[in-house]
VEXTOR-98536 format. One record per residue (C-alpha): residue number from 1; residue in one letter; x, y, z. Coordinates in Angstrom, 1 decimal. Example, Ala and Ser with C-alpha at 12.3 -4.5 7.8 and 13.67 -1.06 7.14 Angstrom:
1;A;12.3;-4.5;7.8
2;S;13.7;-1.1;7.1
***
This chain:
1;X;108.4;-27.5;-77.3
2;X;110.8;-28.3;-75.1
3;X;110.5;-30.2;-71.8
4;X;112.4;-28.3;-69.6
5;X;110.9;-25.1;-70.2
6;X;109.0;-23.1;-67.9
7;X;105.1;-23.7;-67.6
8;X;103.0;-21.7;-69.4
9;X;101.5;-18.9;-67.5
10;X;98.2;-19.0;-68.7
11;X;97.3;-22.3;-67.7
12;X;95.7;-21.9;-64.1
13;X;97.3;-24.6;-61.2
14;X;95.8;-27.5;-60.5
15;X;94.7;-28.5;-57.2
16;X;94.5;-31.7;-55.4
17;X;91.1;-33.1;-54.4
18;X;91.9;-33.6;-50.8
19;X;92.9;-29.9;-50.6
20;X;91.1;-27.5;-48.5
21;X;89.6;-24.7;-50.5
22;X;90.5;-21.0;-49.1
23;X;88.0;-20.1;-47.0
24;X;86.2;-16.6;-47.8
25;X;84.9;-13.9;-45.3
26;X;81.3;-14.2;-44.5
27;X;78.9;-11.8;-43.1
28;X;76.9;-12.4;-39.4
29;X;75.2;-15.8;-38.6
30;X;71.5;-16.0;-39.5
31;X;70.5;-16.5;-35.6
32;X;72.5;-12.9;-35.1
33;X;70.4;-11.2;-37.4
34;X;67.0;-12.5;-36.3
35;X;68.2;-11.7;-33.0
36;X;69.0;-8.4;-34.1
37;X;65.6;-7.4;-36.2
38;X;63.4;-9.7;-34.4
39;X;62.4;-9.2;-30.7
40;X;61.0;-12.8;-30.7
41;X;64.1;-15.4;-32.0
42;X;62.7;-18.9;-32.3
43;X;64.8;-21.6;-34.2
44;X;63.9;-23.2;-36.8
45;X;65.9;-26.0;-37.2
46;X;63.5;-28.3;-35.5
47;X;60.2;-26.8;-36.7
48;X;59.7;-30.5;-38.7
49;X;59.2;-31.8;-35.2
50;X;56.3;-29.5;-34.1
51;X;52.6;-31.1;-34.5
52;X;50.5;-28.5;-37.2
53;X;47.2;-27.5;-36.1
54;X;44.5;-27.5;-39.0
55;X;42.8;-24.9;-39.8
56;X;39.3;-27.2;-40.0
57;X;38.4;-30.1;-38.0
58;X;39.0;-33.4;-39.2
59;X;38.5;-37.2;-38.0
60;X;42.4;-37.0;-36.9
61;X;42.4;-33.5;-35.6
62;X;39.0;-32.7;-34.2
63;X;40.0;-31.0;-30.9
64;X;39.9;-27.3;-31.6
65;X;42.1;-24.5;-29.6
66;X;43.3;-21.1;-29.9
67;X;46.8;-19.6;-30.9
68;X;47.6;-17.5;-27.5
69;X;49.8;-15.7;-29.9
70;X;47.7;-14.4;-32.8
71;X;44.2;-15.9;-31.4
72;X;43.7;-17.6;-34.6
73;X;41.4;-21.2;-34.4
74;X;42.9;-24.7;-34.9
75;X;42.6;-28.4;-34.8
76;X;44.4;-30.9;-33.2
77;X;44.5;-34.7;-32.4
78;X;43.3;-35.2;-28.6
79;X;46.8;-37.2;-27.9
80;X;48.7;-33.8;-28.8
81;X;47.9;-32.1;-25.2
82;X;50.8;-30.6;-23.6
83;X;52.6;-31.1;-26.7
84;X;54.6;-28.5;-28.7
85;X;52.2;-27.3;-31.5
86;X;52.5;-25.6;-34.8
87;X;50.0;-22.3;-35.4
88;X;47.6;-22.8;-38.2
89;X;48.3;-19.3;-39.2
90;X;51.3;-19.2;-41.4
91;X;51.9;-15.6;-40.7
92;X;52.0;-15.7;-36.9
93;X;54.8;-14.7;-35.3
94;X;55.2;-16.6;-32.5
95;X;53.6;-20.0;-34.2
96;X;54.8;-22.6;-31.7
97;X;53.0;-22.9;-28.5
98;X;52.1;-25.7;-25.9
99;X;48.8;-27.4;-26.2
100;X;46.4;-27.5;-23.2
101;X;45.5;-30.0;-21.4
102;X;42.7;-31.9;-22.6
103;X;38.9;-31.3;-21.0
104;X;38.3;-33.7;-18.8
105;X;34.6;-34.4;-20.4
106;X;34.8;-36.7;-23.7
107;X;32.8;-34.6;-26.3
108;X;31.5;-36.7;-29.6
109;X;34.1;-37.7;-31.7
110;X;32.5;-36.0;-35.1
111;X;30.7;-32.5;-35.1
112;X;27.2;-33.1;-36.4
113;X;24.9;-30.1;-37.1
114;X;21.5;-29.8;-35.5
115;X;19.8;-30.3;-39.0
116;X;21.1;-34.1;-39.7
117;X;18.8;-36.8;-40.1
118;X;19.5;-38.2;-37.0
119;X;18.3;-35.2;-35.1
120;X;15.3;-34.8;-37.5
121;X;14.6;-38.3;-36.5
122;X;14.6;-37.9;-32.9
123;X;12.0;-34.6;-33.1
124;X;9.5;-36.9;-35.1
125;X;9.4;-39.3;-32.5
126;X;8.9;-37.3;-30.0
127;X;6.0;-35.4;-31.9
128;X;4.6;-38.9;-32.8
129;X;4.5;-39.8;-28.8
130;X;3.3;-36.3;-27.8
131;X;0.4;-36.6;-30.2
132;X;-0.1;-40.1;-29.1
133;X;-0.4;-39.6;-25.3
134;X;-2.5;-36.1;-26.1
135;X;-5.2;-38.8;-28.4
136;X;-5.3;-41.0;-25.4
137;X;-6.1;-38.6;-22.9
138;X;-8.3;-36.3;-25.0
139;X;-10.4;-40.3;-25.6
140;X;-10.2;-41.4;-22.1
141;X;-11.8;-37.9;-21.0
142;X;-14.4;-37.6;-23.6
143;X;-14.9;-41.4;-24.1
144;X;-15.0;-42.4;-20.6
145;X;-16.7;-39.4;-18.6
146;X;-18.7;-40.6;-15.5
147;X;-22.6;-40.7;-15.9
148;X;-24.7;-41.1;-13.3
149;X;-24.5;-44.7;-13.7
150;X;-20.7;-44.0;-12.4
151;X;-22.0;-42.7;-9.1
152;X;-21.2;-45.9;-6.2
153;X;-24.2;-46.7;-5.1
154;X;-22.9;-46.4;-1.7
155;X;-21.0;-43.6;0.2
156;X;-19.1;-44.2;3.4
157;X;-20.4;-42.9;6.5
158;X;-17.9;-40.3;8.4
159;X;-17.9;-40.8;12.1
160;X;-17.1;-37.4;14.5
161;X;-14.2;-37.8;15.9
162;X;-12.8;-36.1;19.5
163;X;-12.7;-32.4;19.8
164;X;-9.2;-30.9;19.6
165;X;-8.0;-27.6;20.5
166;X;-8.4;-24.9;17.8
167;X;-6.4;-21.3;17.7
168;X;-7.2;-19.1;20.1
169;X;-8.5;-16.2;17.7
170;X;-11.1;-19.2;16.3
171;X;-11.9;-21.0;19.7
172;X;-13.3;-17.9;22.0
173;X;-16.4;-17.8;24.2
174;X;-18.7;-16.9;21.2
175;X;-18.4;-20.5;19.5
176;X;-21.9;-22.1;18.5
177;X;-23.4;-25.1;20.1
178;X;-22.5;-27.4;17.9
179;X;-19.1;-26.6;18.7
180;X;-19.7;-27.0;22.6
181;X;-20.6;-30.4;21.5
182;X;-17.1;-31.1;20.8
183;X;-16.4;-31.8;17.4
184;X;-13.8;-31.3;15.3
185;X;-12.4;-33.6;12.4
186;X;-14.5;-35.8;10.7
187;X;-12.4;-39.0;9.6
188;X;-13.8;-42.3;7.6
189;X;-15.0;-45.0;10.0
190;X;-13.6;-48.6;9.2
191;X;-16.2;-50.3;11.2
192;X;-19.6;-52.2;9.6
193;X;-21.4;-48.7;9.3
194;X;-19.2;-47.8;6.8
195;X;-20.7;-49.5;3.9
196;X;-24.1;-47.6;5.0
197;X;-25.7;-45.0;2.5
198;X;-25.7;-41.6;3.5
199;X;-29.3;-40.4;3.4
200;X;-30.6;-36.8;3.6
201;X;-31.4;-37.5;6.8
202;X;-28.0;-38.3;8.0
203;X;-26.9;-35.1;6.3
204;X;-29.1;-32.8;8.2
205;X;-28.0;-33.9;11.1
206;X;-24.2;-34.5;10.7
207;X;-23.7;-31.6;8.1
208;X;-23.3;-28.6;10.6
209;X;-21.2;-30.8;13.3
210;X;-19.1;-31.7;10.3
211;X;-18.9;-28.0;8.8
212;X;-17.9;-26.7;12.2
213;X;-15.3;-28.9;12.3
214;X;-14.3;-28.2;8.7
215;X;-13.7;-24.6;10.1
216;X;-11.9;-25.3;12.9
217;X;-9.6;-27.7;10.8
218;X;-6.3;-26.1;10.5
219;X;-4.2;-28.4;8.5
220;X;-5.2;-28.9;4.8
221;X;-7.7;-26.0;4.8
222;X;-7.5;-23.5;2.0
223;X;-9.1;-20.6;4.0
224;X;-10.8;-20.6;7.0
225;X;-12.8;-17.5;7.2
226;X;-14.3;-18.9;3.8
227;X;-14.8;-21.8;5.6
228;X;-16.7;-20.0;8.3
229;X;-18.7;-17.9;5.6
230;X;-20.1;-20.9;4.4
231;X;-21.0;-21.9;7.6
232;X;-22.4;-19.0;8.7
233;X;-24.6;-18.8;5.4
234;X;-25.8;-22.0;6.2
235;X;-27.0;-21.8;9.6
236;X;-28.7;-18.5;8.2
237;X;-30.9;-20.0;5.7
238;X;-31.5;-22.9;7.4
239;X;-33.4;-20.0;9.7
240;X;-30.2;-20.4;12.5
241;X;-30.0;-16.8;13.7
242;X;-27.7;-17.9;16.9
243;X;-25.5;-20.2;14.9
244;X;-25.2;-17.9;12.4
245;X;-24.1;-14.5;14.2
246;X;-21.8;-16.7;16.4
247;X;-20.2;-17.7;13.7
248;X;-19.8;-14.6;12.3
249;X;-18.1;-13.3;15.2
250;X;-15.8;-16.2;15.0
251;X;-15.4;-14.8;10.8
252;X;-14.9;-11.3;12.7
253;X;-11.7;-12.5;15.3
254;X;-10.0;-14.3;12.2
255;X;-10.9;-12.5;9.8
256;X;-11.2;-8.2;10.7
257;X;-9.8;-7.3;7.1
258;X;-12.7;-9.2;5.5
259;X;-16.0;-7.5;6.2
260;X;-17.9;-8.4;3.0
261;X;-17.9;-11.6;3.8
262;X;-20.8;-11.1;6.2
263;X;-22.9;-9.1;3.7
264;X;-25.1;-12.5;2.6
265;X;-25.4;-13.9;5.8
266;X;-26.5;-10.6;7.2
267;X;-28.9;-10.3;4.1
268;X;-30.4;-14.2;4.9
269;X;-31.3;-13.2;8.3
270;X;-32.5;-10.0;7.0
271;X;-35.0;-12.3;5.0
272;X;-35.8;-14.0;8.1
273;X;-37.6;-11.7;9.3
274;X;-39.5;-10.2;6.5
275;X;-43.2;-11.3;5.8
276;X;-44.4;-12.7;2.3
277;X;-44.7;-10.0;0.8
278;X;-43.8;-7.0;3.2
279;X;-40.4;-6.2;4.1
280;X;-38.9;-3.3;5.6
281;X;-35.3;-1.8;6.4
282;X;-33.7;-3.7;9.7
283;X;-30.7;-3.5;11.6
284;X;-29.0;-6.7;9.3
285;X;-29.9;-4.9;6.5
286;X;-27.9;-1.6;7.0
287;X;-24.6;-3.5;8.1
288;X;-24.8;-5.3;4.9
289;X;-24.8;-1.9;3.1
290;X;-22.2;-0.8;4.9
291;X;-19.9;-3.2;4.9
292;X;-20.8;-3.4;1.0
293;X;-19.4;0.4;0.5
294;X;-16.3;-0.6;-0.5
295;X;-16.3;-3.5;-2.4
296;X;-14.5;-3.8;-5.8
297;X;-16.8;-3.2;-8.8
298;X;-16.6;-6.3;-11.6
299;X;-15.1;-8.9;-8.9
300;X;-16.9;-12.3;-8.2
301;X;-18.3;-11.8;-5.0
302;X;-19.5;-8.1;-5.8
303;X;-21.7;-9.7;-8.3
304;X;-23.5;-12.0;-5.3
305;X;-23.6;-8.7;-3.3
306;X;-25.1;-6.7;-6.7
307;X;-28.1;-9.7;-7.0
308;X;-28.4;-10.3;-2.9
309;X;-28.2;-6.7;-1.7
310;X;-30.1;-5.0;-4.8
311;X;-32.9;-7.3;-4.4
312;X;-33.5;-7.0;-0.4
313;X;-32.8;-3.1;-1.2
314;X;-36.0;-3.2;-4.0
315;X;-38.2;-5.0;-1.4
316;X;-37.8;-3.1;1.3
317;X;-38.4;-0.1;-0.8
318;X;-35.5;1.7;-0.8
319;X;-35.3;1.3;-5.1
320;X;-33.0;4.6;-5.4
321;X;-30.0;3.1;-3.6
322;X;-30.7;-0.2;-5.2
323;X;-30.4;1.0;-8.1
324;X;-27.0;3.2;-7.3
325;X;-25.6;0.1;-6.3
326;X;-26.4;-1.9;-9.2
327;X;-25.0;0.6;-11.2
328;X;-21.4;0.9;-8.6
329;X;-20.9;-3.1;-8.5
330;X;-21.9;-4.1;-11.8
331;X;-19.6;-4.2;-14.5
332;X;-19.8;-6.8;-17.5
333;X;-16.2;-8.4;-18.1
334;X;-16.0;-11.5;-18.5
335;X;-14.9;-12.9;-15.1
336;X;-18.7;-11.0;-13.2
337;X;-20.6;-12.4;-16.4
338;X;-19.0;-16.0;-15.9
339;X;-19.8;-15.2;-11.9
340;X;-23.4;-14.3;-13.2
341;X;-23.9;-17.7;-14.8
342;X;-22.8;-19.5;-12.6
343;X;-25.0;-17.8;-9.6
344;X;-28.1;-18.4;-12.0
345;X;-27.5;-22.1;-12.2
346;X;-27.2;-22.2;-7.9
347;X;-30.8;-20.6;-7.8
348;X;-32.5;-22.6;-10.6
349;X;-30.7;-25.6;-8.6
350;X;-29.6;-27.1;-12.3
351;X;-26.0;-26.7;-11.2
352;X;-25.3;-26.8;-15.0
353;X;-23.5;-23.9;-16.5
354;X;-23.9;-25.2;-20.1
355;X;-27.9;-25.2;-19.4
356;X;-27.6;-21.8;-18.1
357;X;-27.9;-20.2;-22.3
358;X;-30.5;-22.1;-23.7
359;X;-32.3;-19.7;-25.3
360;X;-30.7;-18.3;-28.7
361;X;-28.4;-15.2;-28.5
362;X;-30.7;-13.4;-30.1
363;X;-33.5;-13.5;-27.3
364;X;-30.7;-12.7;-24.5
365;X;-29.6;-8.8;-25.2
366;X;-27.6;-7.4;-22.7
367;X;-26.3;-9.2;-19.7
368;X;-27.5;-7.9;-16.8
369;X;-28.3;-9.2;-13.1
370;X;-31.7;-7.5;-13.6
371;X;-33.6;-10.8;-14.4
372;X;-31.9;-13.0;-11.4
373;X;-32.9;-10.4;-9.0
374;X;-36.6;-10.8;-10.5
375;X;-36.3;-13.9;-9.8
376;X;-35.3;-14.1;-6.4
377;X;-38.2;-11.3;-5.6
378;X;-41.1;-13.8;-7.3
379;X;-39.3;-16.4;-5.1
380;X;-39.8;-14.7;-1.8
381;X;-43.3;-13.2;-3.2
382;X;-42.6;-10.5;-4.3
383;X;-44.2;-10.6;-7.7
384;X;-45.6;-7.3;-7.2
385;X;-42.6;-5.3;-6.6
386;X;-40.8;-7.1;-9.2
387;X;-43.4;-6.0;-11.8
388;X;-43.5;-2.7;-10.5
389;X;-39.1;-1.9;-10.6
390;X;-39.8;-3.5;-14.1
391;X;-41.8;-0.9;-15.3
392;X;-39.4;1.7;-13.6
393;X;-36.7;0.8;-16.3
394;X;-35.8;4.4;-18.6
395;X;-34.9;2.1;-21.1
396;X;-37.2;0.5;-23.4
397;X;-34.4;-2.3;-24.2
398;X;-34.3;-2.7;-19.9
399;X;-37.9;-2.8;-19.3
400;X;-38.4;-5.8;-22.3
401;X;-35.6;-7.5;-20.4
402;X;-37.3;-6.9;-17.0
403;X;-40.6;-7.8;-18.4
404;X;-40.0;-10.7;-20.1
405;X;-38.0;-11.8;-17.1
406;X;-41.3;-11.2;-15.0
407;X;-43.2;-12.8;-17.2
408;X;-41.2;-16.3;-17.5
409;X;-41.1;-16.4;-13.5
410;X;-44.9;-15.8;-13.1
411;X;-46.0;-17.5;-15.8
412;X;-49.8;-16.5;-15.0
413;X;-51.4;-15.9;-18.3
414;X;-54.5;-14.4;-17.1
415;X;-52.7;-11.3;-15.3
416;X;-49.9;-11.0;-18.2
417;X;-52.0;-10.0;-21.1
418;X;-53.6;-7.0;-18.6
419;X;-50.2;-5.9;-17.2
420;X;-48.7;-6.1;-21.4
421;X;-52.1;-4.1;-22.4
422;X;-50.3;-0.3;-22.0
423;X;-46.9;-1.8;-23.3
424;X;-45.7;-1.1;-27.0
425;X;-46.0;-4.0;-29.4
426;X;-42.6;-4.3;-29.7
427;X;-42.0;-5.1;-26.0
428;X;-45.8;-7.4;-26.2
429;X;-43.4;-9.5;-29.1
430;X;-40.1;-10.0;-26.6
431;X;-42.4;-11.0;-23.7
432;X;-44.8;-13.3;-25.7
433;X;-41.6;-14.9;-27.5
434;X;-39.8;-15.7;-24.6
435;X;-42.7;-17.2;-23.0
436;X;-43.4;-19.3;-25.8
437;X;-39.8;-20.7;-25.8
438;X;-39.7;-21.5;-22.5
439;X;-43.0;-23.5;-22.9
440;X;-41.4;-24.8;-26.1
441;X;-38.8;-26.2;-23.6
442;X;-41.1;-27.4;-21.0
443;X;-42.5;-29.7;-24.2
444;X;-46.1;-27.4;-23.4
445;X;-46.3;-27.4;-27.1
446;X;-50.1;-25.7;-26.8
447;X;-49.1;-23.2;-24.4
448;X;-45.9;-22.4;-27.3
449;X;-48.3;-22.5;-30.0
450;X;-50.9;-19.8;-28.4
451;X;-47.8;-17.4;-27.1
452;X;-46.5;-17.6;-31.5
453;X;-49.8;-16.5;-32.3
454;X;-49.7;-14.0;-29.9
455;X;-46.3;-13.1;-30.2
456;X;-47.3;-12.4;-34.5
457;X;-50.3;-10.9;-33.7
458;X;-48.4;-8.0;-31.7
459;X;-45.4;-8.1;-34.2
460;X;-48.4;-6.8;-37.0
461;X;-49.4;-3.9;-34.7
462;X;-45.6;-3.0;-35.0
463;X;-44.7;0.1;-37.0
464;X;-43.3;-0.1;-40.1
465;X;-39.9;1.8;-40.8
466;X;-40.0;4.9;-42.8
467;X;-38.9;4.9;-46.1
468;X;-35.8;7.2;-46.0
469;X;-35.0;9.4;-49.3
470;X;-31.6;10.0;-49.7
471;X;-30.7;13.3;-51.3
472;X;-26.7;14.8;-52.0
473;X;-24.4;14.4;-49.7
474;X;-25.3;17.7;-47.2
475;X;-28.8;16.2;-46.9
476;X;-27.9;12.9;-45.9
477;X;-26.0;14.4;-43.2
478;X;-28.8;16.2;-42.0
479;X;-31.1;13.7;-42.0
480;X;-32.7;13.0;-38.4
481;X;-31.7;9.5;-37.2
482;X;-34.6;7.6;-35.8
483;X;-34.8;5.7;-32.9
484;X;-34.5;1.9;-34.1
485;X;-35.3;0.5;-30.5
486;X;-38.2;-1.1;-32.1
487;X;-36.8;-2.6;-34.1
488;X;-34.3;-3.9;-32.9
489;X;-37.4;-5.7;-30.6
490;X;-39.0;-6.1;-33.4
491;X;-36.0;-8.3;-34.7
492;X;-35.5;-10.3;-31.1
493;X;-38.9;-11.3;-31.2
494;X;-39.0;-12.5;-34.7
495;X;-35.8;-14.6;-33.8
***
């Protein structure tokens, strides 16, 4: 080998290691072809820097908010508002937006769903108190009712005081004298007589003054021409015929639209006027049936009208339209039979609607005004004529009813057996039953015992059913169907 010879060509050159290599060509930038091929450039040199949303909520990140981009849900830390933010999506194409600006309202820290103890904890309490208040009311009710050893012993005495001036349409020439006495609110004296009792004598005389003024009151009252029906009413019973029509012409002025509530004062002073015993049509009379034509069948006051009107109608003869209106303004749901109840307890003067039914269900039937308006004809002595629109029932089920009802007004033994003589002995068995119970009520336990003996007696003379024989199935549909009216008294009585 010799020194000085040439190199040996295929050996490649070596370079120093401070020298620069040759630089190569290279194609477009990376920011030239996004901008190219992507119509939203974003770098992402600095996308370290950006805060990432979490797609769930977390202790850190529990403020959610919405990618305007892609719409896609994330969380955040409350402190990152108005801060650049990362989407949660990964394949959003815009994913770095601006947080909003924090609500101004704190909400709780953690999510807690509505089924967490906690919350199951708070629902039992309040059940627990709910229950607890309802116990103590339901015991302070029943446990602590008033008696009549409640009642104070004394009631203040209201003192009359000065007249003041009432509306025109209720303060026209045709006021009553009581009103021309000038009174008008009654107001609780705070003198000595205060601690007085009230007596029925006081009440006599300081009731109509005070009613009056109740009427004319125009603050705090509910409705005055009810408040001048009442009165009106009153001053009819109490036999009142000028206070009465004077203050139905007050009822008229403030009232025009209301005609039916004349109908029982008109019928009171109707009564007025009648005889024991003998009544005839009369000028009240016919504007109580007409202002009666068009009242609403089944409503409360129709039922007052069906009882009043239907029994001055039967007394006075006229026992065709009585019954026609019976039949218009009678109509059993529940609001005219609770109406019905509570009208029978007002004239028995019990004033107690659960001693209204105390007689089994069984002796009731149907429920009817028939036996209140008996009543109110044996009242005003018409015993007769009650017996007599008794009989005139088509029904055997509505002359028992009537009879029975007769018979426990009356109460004469002597005439009852003779008027029951032409009577089946199924209807003999309702009257005599009911009698008996009544008198079982009354504690007349002999009277009771001699109306059962009765009442089996006629229950014997009773025919027995027929014995049916069934054959196929076309002769049991042709079989005749009996009448089981009987019966069904039969059964009533029995009970």
């Amino acid at each position: 080998m010799d020194g000085g010879g040439p190199p040996d060509q295929n050996i490649a050159p070596q370079t120093s290691a401070n020298a620069t290599p040759a630089s190569t060509p290279t194609g477009p930038s990376d920011t030239e072809d996004q901008t190219e091929t992507d119509p939203f450039p974003i770098s992402t040199k600095d996308i370290g820097q950006f805060i990432s949303a979490a797609p769930k909520p977390t202790k850190k990140r529990p403020w959610r908010i919405h990618c305007p981009m892609c719409d896609s849900p994330g969380f955040i830390p409350r402190k990152a508002a108005g801060h650049e933010i990362k989407c949660a999506n990964p394949d959003c194409l815009v994913p770095i937006f601006t947080a909003p600006e924090a609500p101004v309202t704190q909400p709780a820290s953690e999510t807690q769903p509505e089924d967490t103890p906690p919350a199951r904890n708070r629902a039992m309490v309040v059940v627990v108190i709910v229950v607890l208040l309802a116990g103590g009311g339901a015991w302070w009710l029943l446990g602590h009712s008033p008696g009549p050893t409640d009642v104070p012993k004394t009631i203040p005495v209201v003192k009359i005081a000065s007249p003041t001036t009432d509306t025109k349409t209720d303060s026209t020439p045709g006021t009553t004298p009581t009103e021309k006495k000038g009174t008008q609110a009654a107001t609780v004296g705070n003198t000595p007589e205060a601690t007085k009792t009230i007596t029925r004598k006081m009440i006599l005389e300081r009731g109509p003054e005070m009613m009056v003024a109740a009427a004319q009151e125009r603050d705090r009252n509910r409705s005055k021409p009810f408040c001048r029906r009442l009165t009106a009413e009153y001053f009819a019973e109490s036999g009142n015929e000028t206070d009465a029509l004077a203050q139905l012409k007050q009822l008229t002025q403030i009232g025009p639209d209301l005609p039916h509530l004349h109908i029982n004062t008109l019928i009171s002073l109707w009564w007025n006027r009648q005889k024991n015993g003998m009544a005839s049509p009369g000028e009240h009379l016919s504007q109580a049936i007409t202002r009666a034509e068009n009242i609403s069948p089944g409503t409360p006051f129709a039922v007052d009208v069906t009882v009043g009107l239907g029994c001055a109608l039967i007394a006075s003869n006229q026992v065709p339209l009585a019954e026609s209106t019976i039949a218009r303004l009678w109509t059993p749901v529940p609001t005219a039979r609770l109406q019905l109840d509570t009208l029978g307890c007002r004239y028995a003067r019990t004033f107690r609607l659960p001693a209204r039914h105390e007689t089994p269900p069984s002796l009731r039937g149907a429920m009817s005004p028939d036996s209140l308006i008996i009543a109110q004809l044996c009242d005003r002595g018409f015993s007769d004529t009650a017996l007599s629109w008794s009989r005139q029932a088509k029904h055997l089920l509505d002359r028992s009813e009537r009879l029975a009802a007769w018979a426990t007004e009356t109460r004469d033994k002597s005439v009852l057996d003779k008027e029951l003589t032409s009577e089946p002995p199924a209807t003999q068995a309702v009257v005599y039953a009911r009698m008996a119970f009544v008198a079982a009520l009354d504690r007349d336990n002999d009277t009771a015992s001699t109306l059962v003996a009765k009442t089996i007696k006629a229950l014997q003379l009773c025919p027995k059913p027929r014995t049916v024989t069934l054959g196929d199935i076309k002769q049991t549909f042709l079989l005749p169907i009996d009448d089981v009216t009987d019966w069904w008294l039969k059964v009533r009585a029995e009970a």
